[in-house]
N, C-alpha and C positions, 0 to 999 in steps of 0.2 A: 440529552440522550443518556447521562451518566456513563458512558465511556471511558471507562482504565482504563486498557489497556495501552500502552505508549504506540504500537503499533497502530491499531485501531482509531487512536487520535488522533496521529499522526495522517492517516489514511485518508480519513473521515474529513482533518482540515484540508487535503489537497484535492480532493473531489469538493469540496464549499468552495474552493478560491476558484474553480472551474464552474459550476452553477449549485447553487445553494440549493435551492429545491429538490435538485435527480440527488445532491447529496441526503435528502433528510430522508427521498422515499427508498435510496440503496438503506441507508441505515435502518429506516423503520421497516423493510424488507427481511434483512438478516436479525435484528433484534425479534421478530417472528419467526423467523425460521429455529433462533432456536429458544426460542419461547421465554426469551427476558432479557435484561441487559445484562444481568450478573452471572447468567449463566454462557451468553456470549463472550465477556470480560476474560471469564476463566477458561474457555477450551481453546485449545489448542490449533482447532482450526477455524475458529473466528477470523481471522483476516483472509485467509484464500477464502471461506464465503463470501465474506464481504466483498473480496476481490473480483468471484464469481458474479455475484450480483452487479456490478458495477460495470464489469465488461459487456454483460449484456442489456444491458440500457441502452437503450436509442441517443443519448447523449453521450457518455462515456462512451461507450463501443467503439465511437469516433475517433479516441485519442488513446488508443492501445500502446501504444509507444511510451505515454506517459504514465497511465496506468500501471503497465509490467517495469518502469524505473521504480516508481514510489511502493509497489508492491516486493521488490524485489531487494531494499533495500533493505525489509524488517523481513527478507524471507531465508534469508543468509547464500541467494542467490547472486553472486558477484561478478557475474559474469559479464552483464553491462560495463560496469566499472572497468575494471578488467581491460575490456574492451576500448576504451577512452581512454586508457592510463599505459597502451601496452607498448609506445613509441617513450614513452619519456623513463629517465633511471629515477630509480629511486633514493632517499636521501643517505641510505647505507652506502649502496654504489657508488654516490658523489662522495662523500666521507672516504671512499675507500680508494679513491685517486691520491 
């Protein structure tokens, strides 16, 4: 699919490790939508389409939870994390005992 973007690779391999197929017709989806892969690569909202596309898949759709971590991780959304990480100190805090 020729895919730069780190995002977009990144995306693209965790939707393949869940089914390989729904991943190549998300991809060959959004590579149409915006009519090439080099033009996908470069804008800026390639990955929320992709991410769009993906969510609404009859497969994906299914694992939204997973989808919004892996999408949220290249979307500078931290809030997940955040979330996971908000009981434990950080290594400043320990250092700072």
């Amino acid at each position: 699919y020729k895919l730069k973007n780190p995002a977009l690779v990144v995306y693209f391999a965790d939707m393949f490790w869940q089914s390989p197929n729904t991943a190549r017709e998300v991809a060959k989806q959004t590579i149409d939508y915006f009519k090439g892969t080099d033009k996908l690569n470069a804008d800026k909202n390639g990955l929320a389409k992709m991410h769009e596309f993906a969510t609404k898949s009859s497969t994906f759709g299914k694992f939204s939870t997973r989808r919004n971590y892996t999408y949220s991780a290249f979307n500078g959304k931290e809030s997940r994390r955040k979330e996971e990480t908000s009981g434990r100190k950080s290594q400043k805090e320990i250092r700072a005992k």
